[in-house]
N, CA, C and O atoms as a Tinker XYZ file with bonds, in Angstrom:
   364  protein
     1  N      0.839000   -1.165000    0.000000    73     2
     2  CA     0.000000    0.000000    0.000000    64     1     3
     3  C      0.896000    1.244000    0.000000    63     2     4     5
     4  O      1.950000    1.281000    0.636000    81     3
     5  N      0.458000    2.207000   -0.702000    73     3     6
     6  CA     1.301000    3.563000   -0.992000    64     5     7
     7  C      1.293000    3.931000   -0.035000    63     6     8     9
     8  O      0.706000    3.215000    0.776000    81     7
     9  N      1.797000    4.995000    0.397000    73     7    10
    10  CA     1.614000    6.008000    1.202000    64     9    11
    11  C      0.328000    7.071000    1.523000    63    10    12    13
    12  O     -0.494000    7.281000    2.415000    81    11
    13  N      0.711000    7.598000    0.191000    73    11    14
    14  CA    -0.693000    8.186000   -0.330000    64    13    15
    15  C     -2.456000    7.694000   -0.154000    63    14    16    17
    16  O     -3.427000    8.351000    0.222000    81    15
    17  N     -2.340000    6.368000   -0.576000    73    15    18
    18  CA    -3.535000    5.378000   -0.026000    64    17    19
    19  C     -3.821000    5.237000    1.791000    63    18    20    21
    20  O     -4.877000    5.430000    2.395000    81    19
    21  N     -2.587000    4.871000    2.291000    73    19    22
    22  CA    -2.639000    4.731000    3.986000    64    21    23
    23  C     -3.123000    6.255000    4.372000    63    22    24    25
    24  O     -3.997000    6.546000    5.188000    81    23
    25  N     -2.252000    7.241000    3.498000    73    23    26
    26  CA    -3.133000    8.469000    4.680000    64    25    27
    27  C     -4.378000    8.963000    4.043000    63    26    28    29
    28  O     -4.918000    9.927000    4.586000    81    27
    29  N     -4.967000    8.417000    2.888000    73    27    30
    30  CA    -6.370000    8.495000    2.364000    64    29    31
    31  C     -7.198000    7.884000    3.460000    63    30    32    33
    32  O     -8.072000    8.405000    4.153000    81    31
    33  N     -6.601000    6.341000    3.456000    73    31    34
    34  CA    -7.609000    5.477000    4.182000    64    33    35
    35  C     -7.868000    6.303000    5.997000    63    34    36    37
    36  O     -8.828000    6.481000    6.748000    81    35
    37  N     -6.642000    6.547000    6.015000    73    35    38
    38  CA    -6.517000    7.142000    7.934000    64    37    39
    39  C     -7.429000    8.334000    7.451000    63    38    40    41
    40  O     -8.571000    8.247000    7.902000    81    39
    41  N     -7.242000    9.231000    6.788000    73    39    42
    42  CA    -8.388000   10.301000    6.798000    64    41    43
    43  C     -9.651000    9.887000    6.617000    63    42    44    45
    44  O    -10.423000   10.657000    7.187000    81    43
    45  N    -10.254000    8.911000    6.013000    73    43    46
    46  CA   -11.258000    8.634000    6.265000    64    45    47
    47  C    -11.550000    7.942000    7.023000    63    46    48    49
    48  O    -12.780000    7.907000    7.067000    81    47
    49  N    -11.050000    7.218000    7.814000    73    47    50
    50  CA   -11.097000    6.348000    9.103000    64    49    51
    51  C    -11.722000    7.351000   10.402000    63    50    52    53
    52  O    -12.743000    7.327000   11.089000    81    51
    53  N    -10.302000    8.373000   10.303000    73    51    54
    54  CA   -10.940000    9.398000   11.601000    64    53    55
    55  C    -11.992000    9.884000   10.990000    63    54    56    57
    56  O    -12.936000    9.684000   11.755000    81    55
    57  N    -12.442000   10.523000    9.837000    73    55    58
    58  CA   -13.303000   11.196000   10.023000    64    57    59
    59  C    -14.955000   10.578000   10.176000    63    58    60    61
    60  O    -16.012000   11.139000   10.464000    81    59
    61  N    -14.572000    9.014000    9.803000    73    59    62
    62  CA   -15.964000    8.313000   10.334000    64    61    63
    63  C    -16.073000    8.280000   11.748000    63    62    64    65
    64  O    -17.139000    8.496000   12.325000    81    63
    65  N    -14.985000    8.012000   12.340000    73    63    66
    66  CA   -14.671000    7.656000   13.563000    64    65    67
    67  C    -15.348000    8.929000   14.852000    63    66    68    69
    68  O    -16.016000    8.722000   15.865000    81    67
    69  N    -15.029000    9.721000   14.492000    73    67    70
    70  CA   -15.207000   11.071000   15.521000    64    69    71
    71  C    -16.177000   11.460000   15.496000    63    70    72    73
    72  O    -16.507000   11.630000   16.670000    81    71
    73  N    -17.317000   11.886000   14.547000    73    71    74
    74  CA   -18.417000   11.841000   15.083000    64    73    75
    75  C    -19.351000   11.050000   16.715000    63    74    76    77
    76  O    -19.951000   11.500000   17.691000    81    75
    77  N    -18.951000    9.613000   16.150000    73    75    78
    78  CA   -19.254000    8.392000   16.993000    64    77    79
    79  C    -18.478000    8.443000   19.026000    63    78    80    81
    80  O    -19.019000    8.245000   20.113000    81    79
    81  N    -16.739000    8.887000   18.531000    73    79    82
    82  CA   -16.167000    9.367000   19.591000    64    81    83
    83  C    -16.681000   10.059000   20.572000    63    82    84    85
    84  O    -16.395000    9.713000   21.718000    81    83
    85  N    -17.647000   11.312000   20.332000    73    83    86
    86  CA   -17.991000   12.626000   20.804000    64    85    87
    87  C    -19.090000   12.213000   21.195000    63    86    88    89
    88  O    -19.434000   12.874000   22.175000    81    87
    89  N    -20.105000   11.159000   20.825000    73    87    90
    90  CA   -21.358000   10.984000   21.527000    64    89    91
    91  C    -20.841000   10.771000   22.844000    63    90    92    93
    92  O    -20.963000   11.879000   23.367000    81    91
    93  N    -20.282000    9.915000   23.780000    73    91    94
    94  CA   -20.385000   10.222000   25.097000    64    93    95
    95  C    -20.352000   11.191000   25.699000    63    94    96    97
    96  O    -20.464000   11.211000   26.924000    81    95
    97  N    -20.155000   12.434000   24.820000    73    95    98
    98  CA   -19.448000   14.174000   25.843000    64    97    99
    99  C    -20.980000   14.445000   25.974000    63    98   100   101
   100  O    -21.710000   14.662000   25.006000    81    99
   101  N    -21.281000   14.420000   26.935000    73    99   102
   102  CA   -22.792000   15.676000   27.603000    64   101   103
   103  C    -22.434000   16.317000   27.220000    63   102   104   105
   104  O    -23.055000   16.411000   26.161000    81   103
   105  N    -21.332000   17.436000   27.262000    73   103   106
   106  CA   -21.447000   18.754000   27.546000    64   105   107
   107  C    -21.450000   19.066000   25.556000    63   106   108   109
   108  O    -22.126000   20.021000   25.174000    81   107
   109  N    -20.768000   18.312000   24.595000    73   107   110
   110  CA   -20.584000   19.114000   23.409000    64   109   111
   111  C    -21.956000   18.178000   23.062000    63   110   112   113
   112  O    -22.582000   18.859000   22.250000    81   111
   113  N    -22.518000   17.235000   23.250000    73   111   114
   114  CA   -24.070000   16.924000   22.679000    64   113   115
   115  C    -25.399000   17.446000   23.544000    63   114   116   117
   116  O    -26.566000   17.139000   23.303000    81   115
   117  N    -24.957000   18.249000   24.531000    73   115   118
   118  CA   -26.295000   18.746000   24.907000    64   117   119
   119  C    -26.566000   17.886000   26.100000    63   118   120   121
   120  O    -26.285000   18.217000   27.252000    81   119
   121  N    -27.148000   16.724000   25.738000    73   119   122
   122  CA   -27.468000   15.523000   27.080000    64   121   123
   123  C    -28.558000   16.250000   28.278000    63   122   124   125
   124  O    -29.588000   16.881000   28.038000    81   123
   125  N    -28.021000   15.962000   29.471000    73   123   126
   126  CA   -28.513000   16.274000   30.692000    64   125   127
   127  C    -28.446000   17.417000   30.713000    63   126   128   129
   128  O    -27.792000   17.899000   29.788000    81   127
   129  N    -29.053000   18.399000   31.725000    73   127   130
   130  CA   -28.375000   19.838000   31.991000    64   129   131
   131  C    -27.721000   19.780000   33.080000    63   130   132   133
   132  O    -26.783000   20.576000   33.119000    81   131
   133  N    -27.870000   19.084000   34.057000    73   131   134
   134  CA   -27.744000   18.368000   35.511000    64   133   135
   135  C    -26.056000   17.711000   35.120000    63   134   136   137
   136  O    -25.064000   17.922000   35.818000    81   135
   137  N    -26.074000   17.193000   34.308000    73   135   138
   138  CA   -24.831000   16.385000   33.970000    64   137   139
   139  C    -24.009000   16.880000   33.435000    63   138   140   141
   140  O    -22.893000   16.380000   33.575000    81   139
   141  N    -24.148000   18.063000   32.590000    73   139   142
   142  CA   -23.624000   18.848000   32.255000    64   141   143
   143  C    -23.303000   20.091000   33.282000    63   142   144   145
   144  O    -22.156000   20.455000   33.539000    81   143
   145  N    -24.006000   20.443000   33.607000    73   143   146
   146  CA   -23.022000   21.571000   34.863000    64   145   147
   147  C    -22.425000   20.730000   35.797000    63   146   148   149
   148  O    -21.734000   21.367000   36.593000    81   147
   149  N    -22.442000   19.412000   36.007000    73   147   150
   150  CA   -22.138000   18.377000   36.849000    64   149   151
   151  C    -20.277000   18.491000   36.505000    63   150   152   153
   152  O    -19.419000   18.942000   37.263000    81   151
   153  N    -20.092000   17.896000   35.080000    73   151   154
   154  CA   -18.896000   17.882000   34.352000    64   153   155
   155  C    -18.223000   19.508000   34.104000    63   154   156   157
   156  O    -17.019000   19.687000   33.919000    81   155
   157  N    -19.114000   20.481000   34.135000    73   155   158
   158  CA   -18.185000   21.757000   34.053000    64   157   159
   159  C    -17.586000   22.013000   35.409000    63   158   160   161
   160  O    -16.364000   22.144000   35.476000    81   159
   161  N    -18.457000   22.112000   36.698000    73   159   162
   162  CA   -18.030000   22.156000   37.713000    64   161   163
   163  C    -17.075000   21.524000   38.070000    63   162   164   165
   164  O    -16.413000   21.973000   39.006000    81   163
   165  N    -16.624000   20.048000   37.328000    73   163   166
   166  CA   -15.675000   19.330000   38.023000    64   165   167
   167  C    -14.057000   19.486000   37.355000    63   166   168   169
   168  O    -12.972000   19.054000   37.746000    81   167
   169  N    -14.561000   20.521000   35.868000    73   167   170
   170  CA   -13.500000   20.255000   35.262000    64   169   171
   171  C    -12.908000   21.506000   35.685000    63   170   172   173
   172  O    -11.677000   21.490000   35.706000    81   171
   173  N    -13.366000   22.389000   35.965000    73   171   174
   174  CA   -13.194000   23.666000   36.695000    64   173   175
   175  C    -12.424000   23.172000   38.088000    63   174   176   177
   176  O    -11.323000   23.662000   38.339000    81   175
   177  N    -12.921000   22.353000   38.845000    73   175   178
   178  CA   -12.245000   22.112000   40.300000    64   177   179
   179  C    -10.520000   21.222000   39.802000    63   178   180   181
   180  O     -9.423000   21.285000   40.356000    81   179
   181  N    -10.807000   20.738000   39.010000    73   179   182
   182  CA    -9.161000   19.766000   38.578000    64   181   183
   183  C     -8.607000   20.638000   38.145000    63   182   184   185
   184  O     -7.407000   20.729000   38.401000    81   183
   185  N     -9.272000   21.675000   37.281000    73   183   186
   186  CA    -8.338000   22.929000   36.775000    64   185   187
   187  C     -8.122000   23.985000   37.559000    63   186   188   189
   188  O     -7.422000   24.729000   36.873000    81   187
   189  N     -8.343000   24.575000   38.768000    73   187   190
   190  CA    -8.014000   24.874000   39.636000    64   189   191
   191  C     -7.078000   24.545000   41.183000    63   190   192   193
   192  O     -6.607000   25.381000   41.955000    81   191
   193  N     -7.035000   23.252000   41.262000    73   191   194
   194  CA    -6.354000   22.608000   41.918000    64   193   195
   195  C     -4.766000   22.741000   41.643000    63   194   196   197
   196  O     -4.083000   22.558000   42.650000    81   195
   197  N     -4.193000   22.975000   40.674000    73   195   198
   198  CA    -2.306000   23.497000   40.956000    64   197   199
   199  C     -2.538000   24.596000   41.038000    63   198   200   201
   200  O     -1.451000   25.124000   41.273000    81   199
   201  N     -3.551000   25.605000   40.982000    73   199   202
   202  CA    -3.085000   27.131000   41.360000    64   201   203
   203  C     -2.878000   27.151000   42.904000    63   202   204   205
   204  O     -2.037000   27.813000   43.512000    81   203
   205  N     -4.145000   25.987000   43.613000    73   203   206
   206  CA    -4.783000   26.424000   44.692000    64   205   207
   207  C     -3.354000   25.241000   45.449000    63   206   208   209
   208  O     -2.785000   25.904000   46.317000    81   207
   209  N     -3.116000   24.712000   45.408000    73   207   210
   210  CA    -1.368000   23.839000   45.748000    64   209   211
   211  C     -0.405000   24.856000   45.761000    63   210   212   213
   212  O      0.253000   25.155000   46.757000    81   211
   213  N     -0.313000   25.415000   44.612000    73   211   214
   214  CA     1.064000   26.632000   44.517000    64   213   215
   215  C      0.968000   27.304000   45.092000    63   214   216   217
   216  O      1.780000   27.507000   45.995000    81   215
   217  N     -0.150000   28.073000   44.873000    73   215   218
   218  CA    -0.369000   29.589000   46.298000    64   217   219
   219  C     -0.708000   28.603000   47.322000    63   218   220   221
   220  O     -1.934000   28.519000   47.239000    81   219
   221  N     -0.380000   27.948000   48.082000    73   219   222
   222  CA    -0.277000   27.216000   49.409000    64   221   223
   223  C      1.312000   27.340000   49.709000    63   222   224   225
   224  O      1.926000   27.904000   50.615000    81   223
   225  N      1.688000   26.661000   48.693000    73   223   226
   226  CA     3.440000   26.057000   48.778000    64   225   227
   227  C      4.001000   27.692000   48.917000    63   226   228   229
   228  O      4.533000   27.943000   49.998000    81   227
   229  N      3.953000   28.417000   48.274000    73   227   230
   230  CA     4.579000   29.740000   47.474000    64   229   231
   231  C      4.276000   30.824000   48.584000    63   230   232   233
   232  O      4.960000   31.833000   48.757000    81   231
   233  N      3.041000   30.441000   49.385000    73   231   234
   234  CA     2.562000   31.447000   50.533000    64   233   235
   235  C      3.226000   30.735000   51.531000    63   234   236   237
   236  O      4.038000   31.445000   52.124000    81   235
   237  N      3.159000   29.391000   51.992000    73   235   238
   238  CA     4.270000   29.125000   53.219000    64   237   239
   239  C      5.423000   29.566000   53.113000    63   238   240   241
   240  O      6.023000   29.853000   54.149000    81   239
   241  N      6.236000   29.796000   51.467000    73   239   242
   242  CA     7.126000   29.904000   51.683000    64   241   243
   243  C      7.553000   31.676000   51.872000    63   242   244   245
   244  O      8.663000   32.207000   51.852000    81   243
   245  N      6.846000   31.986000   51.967000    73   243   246
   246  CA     6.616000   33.827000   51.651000    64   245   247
   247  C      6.635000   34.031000   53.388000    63   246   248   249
   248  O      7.345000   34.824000   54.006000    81   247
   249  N      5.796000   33.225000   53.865000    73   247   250
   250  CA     5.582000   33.808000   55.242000    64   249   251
   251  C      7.289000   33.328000   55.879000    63   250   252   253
   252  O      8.031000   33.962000   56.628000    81   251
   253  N      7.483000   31.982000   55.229000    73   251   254
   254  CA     9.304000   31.240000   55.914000    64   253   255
   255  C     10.008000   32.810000   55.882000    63   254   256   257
   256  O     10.808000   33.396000   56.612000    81   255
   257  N      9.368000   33.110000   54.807000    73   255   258
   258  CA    10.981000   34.199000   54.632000    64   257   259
   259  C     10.852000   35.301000   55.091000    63   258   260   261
   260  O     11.923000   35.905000   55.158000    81   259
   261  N      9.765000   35.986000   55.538000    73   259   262
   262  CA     9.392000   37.066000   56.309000    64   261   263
   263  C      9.723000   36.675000   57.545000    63   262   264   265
   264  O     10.294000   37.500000   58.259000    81   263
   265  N      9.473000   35.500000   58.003000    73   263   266
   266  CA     9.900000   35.331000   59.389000    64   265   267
   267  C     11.670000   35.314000   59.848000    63   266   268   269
   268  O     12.164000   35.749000   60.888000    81   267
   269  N     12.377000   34.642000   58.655000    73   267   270
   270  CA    13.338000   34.938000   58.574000    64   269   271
   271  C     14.337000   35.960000   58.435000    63   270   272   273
   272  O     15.543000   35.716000   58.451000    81   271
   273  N     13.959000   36.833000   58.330000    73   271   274
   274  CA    14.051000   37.827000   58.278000    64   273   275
   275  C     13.761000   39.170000   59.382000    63   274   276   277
   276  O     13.940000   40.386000   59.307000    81   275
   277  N     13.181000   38.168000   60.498000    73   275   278
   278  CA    12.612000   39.188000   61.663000    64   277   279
   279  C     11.520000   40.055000   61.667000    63   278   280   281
   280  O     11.377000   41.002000   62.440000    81   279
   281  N     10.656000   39.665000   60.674000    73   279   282
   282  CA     9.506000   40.493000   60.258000    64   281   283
   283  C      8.028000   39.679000   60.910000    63   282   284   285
   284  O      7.485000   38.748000   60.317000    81   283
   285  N      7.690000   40.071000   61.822000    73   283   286
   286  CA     6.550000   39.587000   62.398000    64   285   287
   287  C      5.601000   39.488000   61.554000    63   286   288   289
   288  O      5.592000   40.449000   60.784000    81   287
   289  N      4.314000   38.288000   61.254000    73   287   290
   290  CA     3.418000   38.306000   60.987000    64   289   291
   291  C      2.421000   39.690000   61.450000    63   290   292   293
   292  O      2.638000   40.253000   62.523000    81   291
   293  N      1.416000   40.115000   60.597000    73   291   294
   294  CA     0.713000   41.177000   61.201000    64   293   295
   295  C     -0.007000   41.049000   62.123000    63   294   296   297
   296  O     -1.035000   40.372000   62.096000    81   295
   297  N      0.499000   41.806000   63.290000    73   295   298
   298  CA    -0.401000   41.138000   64.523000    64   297   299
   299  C     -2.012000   42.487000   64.370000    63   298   300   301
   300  O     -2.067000   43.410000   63.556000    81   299
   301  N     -2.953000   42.175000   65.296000    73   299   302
   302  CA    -4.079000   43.080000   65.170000    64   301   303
   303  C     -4.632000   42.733000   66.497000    63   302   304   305
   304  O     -4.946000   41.609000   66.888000    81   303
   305  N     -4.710000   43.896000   67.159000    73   303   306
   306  CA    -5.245000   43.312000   68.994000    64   305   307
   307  C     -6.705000   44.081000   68.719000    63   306   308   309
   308  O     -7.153000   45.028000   68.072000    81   307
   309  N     -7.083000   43.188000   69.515000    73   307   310
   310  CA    -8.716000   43.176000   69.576000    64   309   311
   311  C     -9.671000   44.607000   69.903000    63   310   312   313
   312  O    -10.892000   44.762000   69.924000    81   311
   313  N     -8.097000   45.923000   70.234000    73   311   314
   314  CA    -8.745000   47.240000   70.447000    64   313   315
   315  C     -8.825000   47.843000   69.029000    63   314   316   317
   316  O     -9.553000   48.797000   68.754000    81   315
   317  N     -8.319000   47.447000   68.478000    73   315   318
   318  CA    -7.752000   47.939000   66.941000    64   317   319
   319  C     -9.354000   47.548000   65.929000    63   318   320   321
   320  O    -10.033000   48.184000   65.123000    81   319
   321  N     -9.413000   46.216000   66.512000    73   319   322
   322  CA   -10.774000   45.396000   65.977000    64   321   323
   323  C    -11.672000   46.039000   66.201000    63   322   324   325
   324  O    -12.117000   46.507000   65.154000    81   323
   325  N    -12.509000   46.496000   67.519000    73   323   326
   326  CA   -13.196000   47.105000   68.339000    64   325   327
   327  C    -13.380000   48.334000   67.842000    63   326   328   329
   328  O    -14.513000   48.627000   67.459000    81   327
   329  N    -12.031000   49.554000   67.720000    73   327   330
   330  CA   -11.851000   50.905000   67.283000    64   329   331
   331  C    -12.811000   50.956000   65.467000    63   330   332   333
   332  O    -13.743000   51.695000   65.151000    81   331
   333  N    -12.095000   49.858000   64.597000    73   331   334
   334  CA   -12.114000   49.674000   63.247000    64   333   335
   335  C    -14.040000   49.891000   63.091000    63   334   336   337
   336  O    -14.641000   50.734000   62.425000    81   335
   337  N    -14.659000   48.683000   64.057000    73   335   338
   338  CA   -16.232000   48.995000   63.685000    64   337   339
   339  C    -17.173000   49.590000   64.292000    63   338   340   341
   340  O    -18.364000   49.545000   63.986000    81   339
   341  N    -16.605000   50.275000   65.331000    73   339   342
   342  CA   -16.752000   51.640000   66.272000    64   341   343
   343  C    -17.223000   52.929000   64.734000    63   342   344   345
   344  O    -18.334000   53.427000   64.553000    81   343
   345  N    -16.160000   53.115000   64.009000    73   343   346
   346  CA   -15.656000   53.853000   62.943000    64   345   347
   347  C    -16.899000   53.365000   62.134000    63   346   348   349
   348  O    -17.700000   54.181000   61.678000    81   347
   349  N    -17.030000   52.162000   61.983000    73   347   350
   350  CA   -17.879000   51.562000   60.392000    64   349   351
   351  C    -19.682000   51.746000   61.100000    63   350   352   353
   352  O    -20.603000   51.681000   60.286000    81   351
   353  N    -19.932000   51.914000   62.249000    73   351   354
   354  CA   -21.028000   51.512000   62.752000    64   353   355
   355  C    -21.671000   53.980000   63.173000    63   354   356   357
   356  O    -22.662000   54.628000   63.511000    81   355
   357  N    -20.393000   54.176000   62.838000    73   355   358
   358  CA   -20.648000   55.448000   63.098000    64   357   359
   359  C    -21.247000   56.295000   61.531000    63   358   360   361
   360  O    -22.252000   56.984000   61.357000    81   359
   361  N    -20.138000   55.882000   60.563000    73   359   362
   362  CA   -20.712000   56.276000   59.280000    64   361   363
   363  C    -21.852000   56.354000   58.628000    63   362   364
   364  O    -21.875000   56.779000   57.473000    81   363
């Protein structure tokens, strides 16, 4: 078989093929609506999950180095708290 023939036949192979592929996707055939915000919501949470790891890792390590450095976390005493909605409850 040529070459030419094998990637005839493969182009028409996939392109029977993929139609058929795509019926299981809810979300690109419509399907459920339930099942479908079901699968966006989840693909949204896996795709969010290394931001929400990194800014964990990247913020422990932010606070390591502020501390290292002799730089206290921000402290806030409870008159400061008190004063703050004293102010917000007056406006």
């Amino acid at each position: 078989m040529s070459r030419w023939r094998f990637l005839m036949w493969s182009v028409a192979v996939f392109a029977v093929a993929l139609p058929t592929s795509a019926w299981p996707c809810a979300v690109c055939w419509g399907g459920d609506e339930a099942l479908s915000r079901g699968l966006n919501a989840s693909v949204f949470f896996m795709m969010s999950m290394p931001f929400v790891v990194g800014g964990s890792i990247l913020g422990a390590f932010y606070v390591a180095h502020q501390r290292a450095r002799g730089q206290k976390w921000p402290y806030v005493s409870l008159q400061q708290v008190q004063a703050w909605f004293r102010k917000e409850d007056q406006a």
